[in-house]
Gaussian input, Z-matrix of N, CA and C with variables (Angstrom, degrees):
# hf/3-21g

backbone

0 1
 N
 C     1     B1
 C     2     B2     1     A1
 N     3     B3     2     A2     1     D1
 C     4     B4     3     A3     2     D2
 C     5     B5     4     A4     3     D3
 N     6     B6     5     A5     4     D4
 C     7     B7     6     A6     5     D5
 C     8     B8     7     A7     6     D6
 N     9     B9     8     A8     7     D7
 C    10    B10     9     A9     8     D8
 C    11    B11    10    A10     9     D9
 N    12    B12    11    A11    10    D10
 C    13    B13    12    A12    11    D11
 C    14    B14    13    A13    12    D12
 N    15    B15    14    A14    13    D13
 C    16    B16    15    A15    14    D14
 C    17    B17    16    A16    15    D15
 N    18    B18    17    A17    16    D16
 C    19    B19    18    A18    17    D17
 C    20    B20    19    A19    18    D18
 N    21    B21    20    A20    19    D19
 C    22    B22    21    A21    20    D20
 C    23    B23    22    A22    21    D21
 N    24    B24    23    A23    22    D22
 C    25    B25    24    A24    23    D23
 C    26    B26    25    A25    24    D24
 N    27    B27    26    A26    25    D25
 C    28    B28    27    A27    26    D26
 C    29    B29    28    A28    27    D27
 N    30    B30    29    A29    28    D28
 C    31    B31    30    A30    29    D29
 C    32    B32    31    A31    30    D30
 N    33    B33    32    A32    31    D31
 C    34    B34    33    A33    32    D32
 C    35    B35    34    A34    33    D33
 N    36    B36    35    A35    34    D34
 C    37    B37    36    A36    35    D35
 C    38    B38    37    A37    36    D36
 N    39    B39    38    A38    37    D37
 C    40    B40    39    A39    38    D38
 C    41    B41    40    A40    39    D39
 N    42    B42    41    A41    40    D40
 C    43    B43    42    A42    41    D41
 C    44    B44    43    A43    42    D42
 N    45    B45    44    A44    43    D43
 C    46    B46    45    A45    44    D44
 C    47    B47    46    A46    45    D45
 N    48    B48    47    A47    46    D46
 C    49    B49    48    A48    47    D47
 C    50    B50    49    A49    48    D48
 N    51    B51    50    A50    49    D49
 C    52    B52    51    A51    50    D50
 C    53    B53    52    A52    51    D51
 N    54    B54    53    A53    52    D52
 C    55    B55    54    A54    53    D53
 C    56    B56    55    A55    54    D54
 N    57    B57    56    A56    55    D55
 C    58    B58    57    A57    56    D56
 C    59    B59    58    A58    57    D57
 N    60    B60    59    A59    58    D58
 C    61    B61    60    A60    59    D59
 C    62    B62    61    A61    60    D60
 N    63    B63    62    A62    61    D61
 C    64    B64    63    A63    62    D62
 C    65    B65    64    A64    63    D63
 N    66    B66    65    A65    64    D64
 C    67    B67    66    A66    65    D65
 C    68    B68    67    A67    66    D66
 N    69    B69    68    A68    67    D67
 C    70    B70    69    A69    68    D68
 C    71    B71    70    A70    69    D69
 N    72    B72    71    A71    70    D70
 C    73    B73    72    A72    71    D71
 C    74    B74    73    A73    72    D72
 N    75    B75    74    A74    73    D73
 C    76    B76    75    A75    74    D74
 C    77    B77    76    A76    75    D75
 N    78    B78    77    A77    76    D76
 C    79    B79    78    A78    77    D77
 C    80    B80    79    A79    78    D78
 N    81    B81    80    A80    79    D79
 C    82    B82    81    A81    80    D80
 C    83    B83    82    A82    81    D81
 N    84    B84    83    A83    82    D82
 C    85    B85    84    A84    83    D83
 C    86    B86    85    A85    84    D84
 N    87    B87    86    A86    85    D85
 C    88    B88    87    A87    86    D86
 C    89    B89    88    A88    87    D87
 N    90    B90    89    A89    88    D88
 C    91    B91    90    A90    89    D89
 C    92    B92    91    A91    90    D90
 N    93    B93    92    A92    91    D91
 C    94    B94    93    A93    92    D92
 C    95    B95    94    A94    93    D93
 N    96    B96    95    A95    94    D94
 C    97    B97    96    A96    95    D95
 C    98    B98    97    A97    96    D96
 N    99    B99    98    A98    97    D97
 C   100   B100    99    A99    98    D98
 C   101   B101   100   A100    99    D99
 N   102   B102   101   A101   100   D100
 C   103   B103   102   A102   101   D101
 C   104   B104   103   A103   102   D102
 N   105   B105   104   A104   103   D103
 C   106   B106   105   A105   104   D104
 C   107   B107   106   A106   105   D105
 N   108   B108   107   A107   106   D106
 C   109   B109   108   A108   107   D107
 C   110   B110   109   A109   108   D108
 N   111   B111   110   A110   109   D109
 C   112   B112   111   A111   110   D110
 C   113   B113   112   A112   111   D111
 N   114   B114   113   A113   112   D112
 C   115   B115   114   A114   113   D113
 C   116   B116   115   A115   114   D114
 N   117   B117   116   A116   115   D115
 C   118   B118   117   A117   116   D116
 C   119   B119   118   A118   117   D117
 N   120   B120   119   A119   118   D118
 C   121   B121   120   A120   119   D119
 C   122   B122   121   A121   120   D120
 N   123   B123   122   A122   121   D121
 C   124   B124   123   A123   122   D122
 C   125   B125   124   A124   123   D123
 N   126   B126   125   A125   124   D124
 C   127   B127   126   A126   125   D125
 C   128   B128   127   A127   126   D126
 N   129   B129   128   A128   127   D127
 C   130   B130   129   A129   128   D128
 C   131   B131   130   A130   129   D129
 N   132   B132   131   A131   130   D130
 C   133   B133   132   A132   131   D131
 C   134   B134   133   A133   132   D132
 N   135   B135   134   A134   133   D133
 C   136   B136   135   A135   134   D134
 C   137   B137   136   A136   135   D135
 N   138   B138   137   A137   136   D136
 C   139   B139   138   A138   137   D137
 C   140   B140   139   A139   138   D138
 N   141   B141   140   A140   139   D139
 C   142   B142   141   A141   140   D140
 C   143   B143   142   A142   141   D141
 N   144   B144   143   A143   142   D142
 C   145   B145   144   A144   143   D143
 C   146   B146   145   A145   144   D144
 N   147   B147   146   A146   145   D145
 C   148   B148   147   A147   146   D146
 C   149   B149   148   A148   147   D147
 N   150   B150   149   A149   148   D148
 C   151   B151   150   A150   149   D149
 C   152   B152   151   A151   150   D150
 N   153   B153   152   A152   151   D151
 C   154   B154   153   A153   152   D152
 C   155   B155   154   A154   153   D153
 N   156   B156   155   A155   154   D154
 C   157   B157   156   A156   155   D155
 C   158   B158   157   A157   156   D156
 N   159   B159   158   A158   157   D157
 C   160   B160   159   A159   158   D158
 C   161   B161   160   A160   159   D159
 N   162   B162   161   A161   160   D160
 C   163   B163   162   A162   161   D161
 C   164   B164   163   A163   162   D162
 N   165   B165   164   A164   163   D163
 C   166   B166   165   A165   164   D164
 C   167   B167   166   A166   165   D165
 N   168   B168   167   A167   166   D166
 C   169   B169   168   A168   167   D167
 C   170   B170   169   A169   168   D168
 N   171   B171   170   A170   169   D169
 C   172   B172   171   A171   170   D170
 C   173   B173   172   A172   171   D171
 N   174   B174   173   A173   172   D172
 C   175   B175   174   A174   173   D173
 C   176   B176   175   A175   174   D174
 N   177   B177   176   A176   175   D175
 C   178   B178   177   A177   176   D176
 C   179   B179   178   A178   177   D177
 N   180   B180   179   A179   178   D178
 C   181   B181   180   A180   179   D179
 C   182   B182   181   A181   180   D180
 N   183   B183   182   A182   181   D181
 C   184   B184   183   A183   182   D182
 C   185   B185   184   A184   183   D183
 N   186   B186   185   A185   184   D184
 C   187   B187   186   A186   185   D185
 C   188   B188   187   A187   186   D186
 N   189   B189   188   A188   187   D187
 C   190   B190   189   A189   188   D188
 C   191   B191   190   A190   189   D189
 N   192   B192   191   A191   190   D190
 C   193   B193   192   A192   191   D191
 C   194   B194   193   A193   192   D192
 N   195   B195   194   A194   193   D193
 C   196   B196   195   A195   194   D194
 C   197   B197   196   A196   195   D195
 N   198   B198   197   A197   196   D196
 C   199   B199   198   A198   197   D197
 C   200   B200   199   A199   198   D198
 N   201   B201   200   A200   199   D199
 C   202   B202   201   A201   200   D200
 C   203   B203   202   A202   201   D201
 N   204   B204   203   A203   202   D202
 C   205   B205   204   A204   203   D203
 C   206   B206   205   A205   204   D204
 N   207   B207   206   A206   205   D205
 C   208   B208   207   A207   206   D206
 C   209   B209   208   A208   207   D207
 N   210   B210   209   A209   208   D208
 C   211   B211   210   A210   209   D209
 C   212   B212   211   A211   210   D210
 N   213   B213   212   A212   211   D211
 C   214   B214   213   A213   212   D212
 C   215   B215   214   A214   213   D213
 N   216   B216   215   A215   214   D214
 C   217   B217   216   A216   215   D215
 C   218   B218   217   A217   216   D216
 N   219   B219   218   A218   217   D217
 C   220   B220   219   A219   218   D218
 C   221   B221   220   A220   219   D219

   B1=1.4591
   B2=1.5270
   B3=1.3262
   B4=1.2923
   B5=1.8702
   B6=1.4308
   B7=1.2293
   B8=1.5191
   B9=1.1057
   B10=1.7798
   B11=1.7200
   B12=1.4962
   B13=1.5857
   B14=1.3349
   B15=1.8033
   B16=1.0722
   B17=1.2019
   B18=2.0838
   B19=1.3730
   B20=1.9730
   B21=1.3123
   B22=1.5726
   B23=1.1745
   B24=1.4225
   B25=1.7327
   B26=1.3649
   B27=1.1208
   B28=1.5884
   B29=1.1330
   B30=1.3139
   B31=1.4767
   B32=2.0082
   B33=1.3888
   B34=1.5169
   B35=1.2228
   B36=1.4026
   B37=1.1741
   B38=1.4035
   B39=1.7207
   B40=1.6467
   B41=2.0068
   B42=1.4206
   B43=1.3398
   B44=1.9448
   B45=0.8880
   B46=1.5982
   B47=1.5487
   B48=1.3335
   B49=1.2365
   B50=1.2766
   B51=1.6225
   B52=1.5522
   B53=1.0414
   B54=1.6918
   B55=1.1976
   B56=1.5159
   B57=1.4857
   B58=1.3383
   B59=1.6868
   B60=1.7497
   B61=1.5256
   B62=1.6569
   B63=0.9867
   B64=1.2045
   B65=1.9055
   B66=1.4478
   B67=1.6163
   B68=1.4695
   B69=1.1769
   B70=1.5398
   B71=1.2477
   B72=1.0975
   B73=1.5007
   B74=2.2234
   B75=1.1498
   B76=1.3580
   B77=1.6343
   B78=1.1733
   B79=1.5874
   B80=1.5383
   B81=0.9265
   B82=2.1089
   B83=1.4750
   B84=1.4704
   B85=1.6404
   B86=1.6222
   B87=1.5897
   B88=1.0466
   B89=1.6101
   B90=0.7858
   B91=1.5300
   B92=1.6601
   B93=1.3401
   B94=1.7574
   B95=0.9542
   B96=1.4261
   B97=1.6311
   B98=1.3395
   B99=1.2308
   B100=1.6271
   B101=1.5263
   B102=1.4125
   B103=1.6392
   B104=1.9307
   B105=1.3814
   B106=1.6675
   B107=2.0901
   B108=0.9774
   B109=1.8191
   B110=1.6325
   B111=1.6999
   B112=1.5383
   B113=1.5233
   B114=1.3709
   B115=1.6043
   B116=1.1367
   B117=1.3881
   B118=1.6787
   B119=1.4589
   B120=1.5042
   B121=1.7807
   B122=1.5302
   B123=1.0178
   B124=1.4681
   B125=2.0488
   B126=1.4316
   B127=1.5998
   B128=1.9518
   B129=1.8729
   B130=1.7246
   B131=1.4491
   B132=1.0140
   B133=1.9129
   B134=1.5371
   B135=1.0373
   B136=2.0172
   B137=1.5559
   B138=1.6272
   B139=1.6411
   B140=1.2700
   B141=1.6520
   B142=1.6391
   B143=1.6598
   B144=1.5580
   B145=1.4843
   B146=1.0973
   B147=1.7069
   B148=1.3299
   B149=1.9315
   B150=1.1880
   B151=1.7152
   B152=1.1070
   B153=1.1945
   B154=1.7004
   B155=1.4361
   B156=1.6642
   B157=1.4315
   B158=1.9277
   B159=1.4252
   B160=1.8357
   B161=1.3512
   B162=1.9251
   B163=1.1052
   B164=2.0782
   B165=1.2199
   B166=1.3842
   B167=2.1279
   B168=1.8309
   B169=1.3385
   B170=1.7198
   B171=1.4829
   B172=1.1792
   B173=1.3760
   B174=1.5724
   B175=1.7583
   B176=1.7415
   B177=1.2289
   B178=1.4446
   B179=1.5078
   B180=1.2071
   B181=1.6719
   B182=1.4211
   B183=1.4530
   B184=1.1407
   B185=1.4296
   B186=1.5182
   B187=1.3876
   B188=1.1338
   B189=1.4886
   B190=1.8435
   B191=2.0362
   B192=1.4959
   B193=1.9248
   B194=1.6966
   B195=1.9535
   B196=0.9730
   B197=1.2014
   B198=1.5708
   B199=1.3714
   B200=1.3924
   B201=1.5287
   B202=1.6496
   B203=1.5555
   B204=1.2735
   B205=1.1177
   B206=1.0528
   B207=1.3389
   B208=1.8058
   B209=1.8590
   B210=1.2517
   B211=1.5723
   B212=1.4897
   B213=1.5045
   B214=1.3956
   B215=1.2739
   B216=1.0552
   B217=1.2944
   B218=1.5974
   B219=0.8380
   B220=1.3608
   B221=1.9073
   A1=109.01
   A2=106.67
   A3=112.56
   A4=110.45
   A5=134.95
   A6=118.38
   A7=111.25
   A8=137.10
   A9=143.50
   A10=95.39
   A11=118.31
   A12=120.54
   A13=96.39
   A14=125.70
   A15=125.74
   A16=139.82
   A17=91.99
   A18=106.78
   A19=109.94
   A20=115.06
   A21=113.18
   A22=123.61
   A23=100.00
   A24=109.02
   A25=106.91
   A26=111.21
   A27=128.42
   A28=123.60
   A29=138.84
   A30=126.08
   A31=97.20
   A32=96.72
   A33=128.03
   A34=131.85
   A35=132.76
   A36=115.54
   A37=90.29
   A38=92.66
   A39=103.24
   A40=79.77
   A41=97.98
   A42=103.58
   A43=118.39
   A44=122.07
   A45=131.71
   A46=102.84
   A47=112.94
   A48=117.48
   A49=105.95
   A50=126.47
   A51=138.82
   A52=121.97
   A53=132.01
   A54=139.82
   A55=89.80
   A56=118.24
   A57=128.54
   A58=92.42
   A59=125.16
   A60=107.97
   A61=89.22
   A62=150.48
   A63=158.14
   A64=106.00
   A65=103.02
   A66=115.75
   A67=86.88
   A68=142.41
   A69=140.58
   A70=109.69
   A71=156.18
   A72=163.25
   A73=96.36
   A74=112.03
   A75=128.75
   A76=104.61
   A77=128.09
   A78=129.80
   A79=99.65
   A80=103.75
   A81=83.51
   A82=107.11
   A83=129.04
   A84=103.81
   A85=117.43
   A86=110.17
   A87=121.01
   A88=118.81
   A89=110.17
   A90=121.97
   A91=106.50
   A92=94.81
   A93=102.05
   A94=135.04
   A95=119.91
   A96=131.24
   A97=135.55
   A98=111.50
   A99=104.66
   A100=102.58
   A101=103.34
   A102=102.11
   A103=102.49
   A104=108.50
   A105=96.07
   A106=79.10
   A107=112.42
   A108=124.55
   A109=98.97
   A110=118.67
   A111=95.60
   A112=111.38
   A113=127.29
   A114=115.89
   A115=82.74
   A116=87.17
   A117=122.39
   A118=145.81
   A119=112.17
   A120=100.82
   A121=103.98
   A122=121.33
   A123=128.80
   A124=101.05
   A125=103.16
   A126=88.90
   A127=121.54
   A128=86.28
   A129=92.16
   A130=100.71
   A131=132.94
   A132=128.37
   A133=97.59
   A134=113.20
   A135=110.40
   A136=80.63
   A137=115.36
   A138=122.23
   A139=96.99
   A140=133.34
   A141=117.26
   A142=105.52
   A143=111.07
   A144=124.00
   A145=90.50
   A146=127.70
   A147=118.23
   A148=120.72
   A149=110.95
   A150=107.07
   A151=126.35
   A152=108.59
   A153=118.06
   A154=127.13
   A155=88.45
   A156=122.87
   A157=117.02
   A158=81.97
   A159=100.94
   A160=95.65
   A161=118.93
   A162=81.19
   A163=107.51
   A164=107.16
   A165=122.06
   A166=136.15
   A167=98.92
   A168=111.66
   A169=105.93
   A170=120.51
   A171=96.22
   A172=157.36
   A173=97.36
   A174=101.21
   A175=126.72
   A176=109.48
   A177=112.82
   A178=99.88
   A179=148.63
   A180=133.73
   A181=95.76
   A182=121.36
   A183=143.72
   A184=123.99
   A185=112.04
   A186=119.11
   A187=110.30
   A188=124.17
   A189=119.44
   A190=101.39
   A191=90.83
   A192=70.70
   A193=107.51
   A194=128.77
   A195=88.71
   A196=135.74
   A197=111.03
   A198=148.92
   A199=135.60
   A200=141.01
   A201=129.30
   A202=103.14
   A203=102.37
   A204=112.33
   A205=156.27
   A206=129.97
   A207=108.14
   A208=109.16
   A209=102.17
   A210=105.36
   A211=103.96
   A212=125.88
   A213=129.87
   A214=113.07
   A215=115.24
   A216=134.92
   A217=113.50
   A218=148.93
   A219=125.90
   A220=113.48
   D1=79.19
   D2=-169.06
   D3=-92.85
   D4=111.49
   D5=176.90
   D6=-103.67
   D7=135.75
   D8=178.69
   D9=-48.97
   D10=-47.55
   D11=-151.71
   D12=-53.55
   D13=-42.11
   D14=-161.84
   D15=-60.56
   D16=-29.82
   D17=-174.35
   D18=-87.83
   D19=2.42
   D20=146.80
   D21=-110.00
   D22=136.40
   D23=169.59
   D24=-119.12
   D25=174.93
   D26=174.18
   D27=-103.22
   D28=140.06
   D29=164.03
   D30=-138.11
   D31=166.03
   D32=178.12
   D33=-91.53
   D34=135.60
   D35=165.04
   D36=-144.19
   D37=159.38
   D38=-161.65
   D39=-138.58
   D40=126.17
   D41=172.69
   D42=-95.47
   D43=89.36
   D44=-157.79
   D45=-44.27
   D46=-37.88
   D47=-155.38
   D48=-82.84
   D49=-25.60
   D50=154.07
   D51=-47.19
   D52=-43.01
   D53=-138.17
   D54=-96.64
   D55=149.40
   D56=-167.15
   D57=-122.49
   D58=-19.99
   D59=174.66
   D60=105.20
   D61=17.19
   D62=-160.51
   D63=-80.75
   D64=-56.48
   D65=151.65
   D66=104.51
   D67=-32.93
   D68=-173.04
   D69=-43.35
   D70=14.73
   D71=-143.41
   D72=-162.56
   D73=-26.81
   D74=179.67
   D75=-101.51
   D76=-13.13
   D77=165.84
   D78=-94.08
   D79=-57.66
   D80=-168.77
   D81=-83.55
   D82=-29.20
   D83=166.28
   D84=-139.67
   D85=78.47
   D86=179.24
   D87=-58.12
   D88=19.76
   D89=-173.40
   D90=-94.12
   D91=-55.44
   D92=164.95
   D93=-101.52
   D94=-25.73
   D95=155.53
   D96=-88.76
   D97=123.65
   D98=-174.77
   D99=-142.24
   D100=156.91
   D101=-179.91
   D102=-95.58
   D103=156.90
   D104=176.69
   D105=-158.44
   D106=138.22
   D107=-174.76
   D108=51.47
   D109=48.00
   D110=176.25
   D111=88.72
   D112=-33.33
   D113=-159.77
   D114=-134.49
   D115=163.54
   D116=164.36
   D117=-57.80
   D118=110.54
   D119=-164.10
   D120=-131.65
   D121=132.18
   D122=-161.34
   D123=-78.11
   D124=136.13
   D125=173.69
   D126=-85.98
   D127=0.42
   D128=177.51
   D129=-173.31
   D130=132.46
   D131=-178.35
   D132=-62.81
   D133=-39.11
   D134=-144.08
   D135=-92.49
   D136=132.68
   D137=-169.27
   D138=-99.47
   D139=113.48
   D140=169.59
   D141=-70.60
   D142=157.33
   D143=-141.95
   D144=-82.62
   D145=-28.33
   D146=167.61
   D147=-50.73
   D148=-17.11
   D149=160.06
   D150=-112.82
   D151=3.45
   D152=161.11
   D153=13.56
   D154=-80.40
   D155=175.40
   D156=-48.82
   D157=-63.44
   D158=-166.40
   D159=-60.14
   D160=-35.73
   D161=-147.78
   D162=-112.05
   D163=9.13
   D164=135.98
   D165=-50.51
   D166=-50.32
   D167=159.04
   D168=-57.69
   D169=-51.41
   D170=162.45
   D171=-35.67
   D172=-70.18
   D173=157.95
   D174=-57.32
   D175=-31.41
   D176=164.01
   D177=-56.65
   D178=-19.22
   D179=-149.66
   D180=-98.58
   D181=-24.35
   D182=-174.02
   D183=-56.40
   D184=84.98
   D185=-162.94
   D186=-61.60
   D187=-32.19
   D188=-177.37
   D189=-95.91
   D190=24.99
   D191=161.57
   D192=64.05
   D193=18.01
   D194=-172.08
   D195=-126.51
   D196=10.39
   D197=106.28
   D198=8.99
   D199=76.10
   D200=-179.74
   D201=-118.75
   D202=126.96
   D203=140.73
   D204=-103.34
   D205=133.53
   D206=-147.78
   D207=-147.52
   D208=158.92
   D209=-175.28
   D210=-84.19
   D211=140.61
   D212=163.95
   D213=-131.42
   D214=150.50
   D215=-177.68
   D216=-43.45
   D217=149.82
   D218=145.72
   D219=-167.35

């Protein structure tokens, strides 16, 4: 029972030094984003697919760009 979806995952990166503390990335998926001194700290890089969504709309919300989400191999 082999599915293709499985063999990509996603992971995050949050560039600290970008982040202005804005938190909009911490309203739609507080699950992985959280603010701690003002900025942004991820609660895990690798995004389970169940936040997919949120947590892409997140980094998109991200007025200074500082937010990626990205496909990896896996």
């Amino acid at each position: 029972m082999k599915m293709s979806s499985e063999a990509i995952s996603h992971r995050v990166r949050a560039d600290r030094s970008a982040c202005c503390g804005y938190g909009t990335c911490v309203e739609i998926c507080p699950e992985i984003y959280q603010l701690e001194g003002g900025l942004v700290v991820l609660t895990t890089d690798i995004v389970p697919a169940e936040l997919l969504e949120r947590a892409i709309e997140g980094a998109e919300s991200c007025p200074q760009s500082a937010i990626v989400v990205e496909e990896v191999a896996g």
